[in-house]
C-alpha positions as CSV (number, residue, x, y, z in Angstrom):
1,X,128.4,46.5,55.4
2,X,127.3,49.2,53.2
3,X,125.7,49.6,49.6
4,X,122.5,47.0,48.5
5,X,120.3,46.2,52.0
6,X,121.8,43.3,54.1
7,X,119.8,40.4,54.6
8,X,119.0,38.5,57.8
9,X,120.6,35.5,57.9
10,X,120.2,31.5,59.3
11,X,123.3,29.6,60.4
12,X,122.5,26.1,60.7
13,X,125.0,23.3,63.3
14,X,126.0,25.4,66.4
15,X,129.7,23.3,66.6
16,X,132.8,25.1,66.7
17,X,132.9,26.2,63.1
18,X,129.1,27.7,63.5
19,X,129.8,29.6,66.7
20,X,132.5,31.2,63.5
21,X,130.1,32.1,61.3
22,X,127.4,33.8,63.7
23,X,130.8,35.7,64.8
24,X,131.9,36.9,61.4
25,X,128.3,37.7,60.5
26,X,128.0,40.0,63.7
27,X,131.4,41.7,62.2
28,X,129.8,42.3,59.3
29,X,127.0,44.1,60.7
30,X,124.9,41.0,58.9
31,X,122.0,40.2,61.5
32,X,121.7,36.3,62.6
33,X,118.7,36.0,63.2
34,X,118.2,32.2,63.1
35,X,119.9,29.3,64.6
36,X,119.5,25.4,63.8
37,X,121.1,23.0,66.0
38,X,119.7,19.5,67.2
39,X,120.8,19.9,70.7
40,X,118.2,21.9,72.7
41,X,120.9,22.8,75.0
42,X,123.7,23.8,72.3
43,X,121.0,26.5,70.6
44,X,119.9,28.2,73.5
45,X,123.4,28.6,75.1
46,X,124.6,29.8,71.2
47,X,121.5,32.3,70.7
48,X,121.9,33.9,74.5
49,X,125.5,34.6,73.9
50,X,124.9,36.1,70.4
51,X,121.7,37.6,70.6
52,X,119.9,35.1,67.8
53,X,116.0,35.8,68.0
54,X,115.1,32.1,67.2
55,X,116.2,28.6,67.3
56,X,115.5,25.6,65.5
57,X,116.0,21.7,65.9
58,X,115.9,21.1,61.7
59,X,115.8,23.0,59.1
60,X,112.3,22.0,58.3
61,X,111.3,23.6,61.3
62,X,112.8,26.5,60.0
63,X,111.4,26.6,56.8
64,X,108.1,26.1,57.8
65,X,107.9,29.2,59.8
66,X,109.6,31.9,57.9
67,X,112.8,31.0,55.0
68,X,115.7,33.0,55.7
69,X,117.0,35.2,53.4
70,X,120.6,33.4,53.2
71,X,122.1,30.4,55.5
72,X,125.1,29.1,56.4
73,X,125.6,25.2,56.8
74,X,127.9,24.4,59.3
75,X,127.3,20.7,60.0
76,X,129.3,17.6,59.9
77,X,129.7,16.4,56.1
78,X,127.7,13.6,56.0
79,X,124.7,15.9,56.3
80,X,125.6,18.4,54.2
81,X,123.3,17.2,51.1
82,X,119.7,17.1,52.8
83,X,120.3,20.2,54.6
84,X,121.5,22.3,51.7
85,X,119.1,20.8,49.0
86,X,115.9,21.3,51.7
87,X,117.1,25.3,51.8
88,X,118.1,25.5,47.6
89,X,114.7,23.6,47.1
90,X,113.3,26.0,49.3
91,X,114.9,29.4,47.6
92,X,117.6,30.3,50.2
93,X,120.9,30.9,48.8
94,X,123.3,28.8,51.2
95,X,127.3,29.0,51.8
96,X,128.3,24.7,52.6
97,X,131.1,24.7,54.6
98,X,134.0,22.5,53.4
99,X,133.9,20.1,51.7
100,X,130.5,20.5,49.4
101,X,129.7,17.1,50.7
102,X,131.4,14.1,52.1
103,X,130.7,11.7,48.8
104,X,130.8,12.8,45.1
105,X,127.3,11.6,44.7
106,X,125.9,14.0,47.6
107,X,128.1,16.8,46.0
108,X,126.4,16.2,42.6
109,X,122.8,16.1,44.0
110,X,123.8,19.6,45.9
111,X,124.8,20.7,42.4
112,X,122.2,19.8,40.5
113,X,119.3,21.1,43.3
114,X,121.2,24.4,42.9
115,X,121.0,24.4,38.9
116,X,117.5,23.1,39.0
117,X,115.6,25.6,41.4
118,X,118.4,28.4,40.4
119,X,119.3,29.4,43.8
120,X,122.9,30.2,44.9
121,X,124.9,27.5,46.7
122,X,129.0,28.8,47.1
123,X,131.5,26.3,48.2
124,X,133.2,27.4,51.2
125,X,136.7,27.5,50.4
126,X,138.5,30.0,52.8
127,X,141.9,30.1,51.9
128,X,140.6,31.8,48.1
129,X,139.3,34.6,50.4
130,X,142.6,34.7,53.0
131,X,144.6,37.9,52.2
132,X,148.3,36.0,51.4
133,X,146.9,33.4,49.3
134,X,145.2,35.7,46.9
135,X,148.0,37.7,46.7
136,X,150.0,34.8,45.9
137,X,146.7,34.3,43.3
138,X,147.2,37.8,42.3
139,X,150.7,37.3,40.9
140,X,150.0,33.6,39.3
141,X,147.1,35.6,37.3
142,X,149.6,38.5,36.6
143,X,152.2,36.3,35.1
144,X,154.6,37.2,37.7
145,X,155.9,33.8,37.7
146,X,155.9,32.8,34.3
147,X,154.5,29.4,33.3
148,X,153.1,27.5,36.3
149,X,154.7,24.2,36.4
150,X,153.9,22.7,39.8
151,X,152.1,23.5,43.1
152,X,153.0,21.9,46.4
153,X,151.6,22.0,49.7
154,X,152.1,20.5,53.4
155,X,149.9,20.8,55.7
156,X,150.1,19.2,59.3
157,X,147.6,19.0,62.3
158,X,148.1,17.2,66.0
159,X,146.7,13.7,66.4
160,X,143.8,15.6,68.7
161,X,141.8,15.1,64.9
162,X,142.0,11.7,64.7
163,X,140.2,11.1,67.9
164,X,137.3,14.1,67.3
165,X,137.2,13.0,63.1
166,X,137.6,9.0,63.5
167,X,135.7,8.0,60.8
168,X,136.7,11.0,58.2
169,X,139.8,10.5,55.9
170,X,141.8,13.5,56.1
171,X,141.8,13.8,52.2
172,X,137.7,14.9,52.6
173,X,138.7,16.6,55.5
174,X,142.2,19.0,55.6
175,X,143.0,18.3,52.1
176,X,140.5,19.7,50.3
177,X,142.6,23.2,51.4
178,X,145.3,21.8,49.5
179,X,143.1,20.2,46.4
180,X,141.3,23.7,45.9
181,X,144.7,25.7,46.4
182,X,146.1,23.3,43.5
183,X,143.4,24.1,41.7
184,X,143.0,27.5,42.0
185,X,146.8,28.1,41.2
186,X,147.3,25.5,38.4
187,X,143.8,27.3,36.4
188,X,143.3,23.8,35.2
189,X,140.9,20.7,36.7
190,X,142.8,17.7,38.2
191,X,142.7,14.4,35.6
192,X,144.9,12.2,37.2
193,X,145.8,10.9,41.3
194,X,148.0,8.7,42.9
195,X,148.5,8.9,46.8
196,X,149.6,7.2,49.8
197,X,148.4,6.5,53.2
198,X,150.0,5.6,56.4
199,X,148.4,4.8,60.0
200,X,149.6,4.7,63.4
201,X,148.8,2.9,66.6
202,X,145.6,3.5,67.6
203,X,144.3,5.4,64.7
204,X,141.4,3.7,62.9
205,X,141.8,6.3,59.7
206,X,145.0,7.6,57.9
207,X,147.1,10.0,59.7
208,X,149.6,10.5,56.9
209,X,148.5,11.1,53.1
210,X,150.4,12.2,50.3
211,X,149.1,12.4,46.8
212,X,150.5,13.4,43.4
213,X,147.6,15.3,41.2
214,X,148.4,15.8,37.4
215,X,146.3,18.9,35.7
216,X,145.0,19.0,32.4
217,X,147.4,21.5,31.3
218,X,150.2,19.0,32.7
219,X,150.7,21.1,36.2
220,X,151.7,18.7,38.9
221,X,150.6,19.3,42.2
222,X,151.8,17.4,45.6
223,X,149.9,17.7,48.6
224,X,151.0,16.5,52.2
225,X,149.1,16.3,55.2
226,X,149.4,14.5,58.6
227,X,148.0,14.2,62.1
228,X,151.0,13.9,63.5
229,X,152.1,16.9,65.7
230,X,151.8,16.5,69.7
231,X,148.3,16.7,71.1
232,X,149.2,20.1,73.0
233,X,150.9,21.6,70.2
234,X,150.9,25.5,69.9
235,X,151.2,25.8,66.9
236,X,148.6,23.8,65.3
237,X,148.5,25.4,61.9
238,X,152.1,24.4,60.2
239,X,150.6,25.2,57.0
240,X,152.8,26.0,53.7
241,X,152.0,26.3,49.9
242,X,154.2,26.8,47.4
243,X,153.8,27.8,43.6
244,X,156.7,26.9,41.0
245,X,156.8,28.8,37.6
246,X,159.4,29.3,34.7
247,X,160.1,33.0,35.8
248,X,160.4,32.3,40.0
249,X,158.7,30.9,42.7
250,X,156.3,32.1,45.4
251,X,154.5,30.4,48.4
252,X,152.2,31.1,52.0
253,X,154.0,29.6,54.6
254,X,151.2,29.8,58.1
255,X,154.1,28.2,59.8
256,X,154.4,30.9,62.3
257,X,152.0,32.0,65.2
258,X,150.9,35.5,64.7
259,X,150.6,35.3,68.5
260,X,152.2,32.8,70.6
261,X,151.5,32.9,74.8
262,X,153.1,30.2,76.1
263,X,151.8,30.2,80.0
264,X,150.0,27.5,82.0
265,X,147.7,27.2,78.9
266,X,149.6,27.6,75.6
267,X,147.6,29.4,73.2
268,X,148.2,30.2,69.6
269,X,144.9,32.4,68.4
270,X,143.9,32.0,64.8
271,X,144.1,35.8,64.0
272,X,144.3,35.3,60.2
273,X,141.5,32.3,58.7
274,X,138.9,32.6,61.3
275,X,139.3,34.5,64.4
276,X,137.1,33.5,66.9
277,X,135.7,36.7,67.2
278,X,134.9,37.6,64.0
279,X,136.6,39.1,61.0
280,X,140.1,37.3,59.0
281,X,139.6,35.5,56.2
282,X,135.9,34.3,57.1
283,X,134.5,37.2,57.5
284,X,136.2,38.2,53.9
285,X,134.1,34.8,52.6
286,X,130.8,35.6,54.1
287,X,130.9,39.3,52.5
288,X,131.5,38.1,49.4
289,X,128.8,35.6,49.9
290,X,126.3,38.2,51.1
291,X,127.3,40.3,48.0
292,X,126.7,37.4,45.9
293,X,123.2,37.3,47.7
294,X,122.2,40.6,47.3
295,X,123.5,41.3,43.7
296,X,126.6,43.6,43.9
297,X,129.3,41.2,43.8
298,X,128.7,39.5,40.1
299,X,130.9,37.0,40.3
300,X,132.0,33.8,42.2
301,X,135.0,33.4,43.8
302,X,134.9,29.3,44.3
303,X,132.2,28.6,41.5
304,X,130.0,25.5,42.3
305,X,131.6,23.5,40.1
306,X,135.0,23.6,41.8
307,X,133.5,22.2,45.1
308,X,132.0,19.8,43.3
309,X,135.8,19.1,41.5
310,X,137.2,19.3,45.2
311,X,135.2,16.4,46.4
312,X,136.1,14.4,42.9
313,X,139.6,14.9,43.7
314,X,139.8,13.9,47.1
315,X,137.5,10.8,46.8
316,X,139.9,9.4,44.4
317,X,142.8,10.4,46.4
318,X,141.4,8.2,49.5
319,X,140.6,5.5,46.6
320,X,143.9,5.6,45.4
321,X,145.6,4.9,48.9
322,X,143.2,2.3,49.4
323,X,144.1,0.3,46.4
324,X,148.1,1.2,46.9
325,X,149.1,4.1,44.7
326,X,146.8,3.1,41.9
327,X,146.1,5.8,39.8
328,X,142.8,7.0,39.3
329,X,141.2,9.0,36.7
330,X,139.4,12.0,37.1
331,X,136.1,12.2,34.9
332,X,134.4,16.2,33.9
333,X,131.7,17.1,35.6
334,X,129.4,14.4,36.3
335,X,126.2,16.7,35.3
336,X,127.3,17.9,32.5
């Protein structure tokens, strides 16, 4: 990165989805030069492999030594809210993962740390920063399509996540692509769900969920995801979106492998969200977050108050399965 001086950043859970960020970072040219992980033996494997300078079991062990300049949070959902309103409390502008936070009352408290101490706190929403769906954003906003009338999206994953995610509903955990997309294309909040849900053997959580959103500017949305595919799948990212207006229609299908290598091991590499290595559309997020850091990006992307929106949305989709289709309401902005 060039232009305003990078900082040195923290990247706090060491899972799959950290091992991203310190990847992308190092793309960047953004020095890592903190890790926080619980497991002793996760962190020191993590930081020999990438070069991190220092580890940490909590973030308070963190803070009480030196406060990053900018974090990451890369844990599991449920600890999203102490861990980011210890670092907004703190000063550090922090990027949360996906979803802001498992419940609507955690994602309120992350909101209203960051408005209270007046420290940056971005929503990680990837697919705004993924090349095809902001082109696809690009010509909603240029009124290529005329009037938006409806968004729809499917997006299906092998069972493999109802075994590692058992006790997440997939509505606060794949959907929330598909809420923010809806969002984001329809310019409008969501007012109104109604959704369904559908188990199979052995599956102690939905693996099927299908939910109607109504905007506030009437837009209907429809959003489908399943864990249904084979465990060995190779292509576990059957992922399309599609925008209908009064002048055409558009849509992102991720249907297709952009490398396939069907051998002993079948592999197909994710060379478009977030490579493994580094760059794609993660990398494209945590430069606009660093530039939101340091000053010369002035605007957001996925504003707070969407992630917050996100999290409204897809509680009241899982709420509306649970009582049968009911529909459920969506209230503004609980702070406000």
């Amino acid at each position: 990165m060039s232009g305003a001086r990078v900082p040195a950043v923290a990247v706090v859970g060491a899972g799959a989805f950290g091992l991203r960020h310190v990847a992308a970072y190092r793309s960047l040219g953004v020095p890592v030069t903190a890790l926080v992980d619980p497991d002793p033996a996760t962190r020191a494997r993590v930081a020999a492999e990438h070069d991190v300078p220092r580890t940490f079991a909590t973030v308070e062990e963190l803070l009480a030594t030196d406060a990053p300049a900018a974090a990451s949070v890369c844990v599991p959902g449920p600890a999203h809210r102490a861990v980011t309103v210890a670092l907004l409390a703190a000063g550090v502008p922090v990027l949360v993962e996906k979803p802001l936070a498992a419940t609507v009352g955690d994602a309120a408290a992350i909101v209203a740390a960051a408005r209270t101490h007046g420290v940056l706190c971005q929503p990680g929403h990837i697919l705004r920063h993924s090349a095809p769906h902001r082109a696809l954003y690009d010509a909603v906003r240029a009124g290529r399509l005329g009037q938006v009338l409806a968004v729809s999206s499917r997006r299906d994953r092998p069972r493999t996540l109802s075994r590692l995610f058992p006790h997440e509903h997939p509505a606060l955990l794949t959907a929330v692509h598909d809420i923010d997309l809806a969002l984001w294309y329809a310019q409008a909040p969501v007012v109104e769900v109604r959704a369904a849900a559908r188990t199979r053997p052995g599956s102690a959580s939905p693996v099927l969920v299908w939910a109607e959103l109504r905007h506030a500017n009437d837009v209907v949305s429809s959003i489908r995801n399943s864990y249904l595919l084979p465990e060995h799948t190779p292509n576990h990212t059957s992922d399309l979106v599609e925008v209908y207006g009064t002048d055409g229609v558009a849509h992102v299908d991720l249907g297709h492998p952009t490398l396939l290598v069907q051998a002993e091991r079948t592999e197909a590499p994710d060379w478009l969200l977030s490579p493994v290595d580094g760059g794609g559309a993660l990398a494209a997020e945590l430069r606009h977050f660093i530039g939101r850091v340091t000053g010369t990006e002035p605007s957001a992307v996925v504003p707070l108050a969407d992630g917050l929106h996100v999290v409204q949305v897809a509680a009241a989709v899982a709420d509306s399965a649970a009582a049968g289709g009911a529909p459920r309401r969506i209230s503004p902005d609980p702070l406000s």
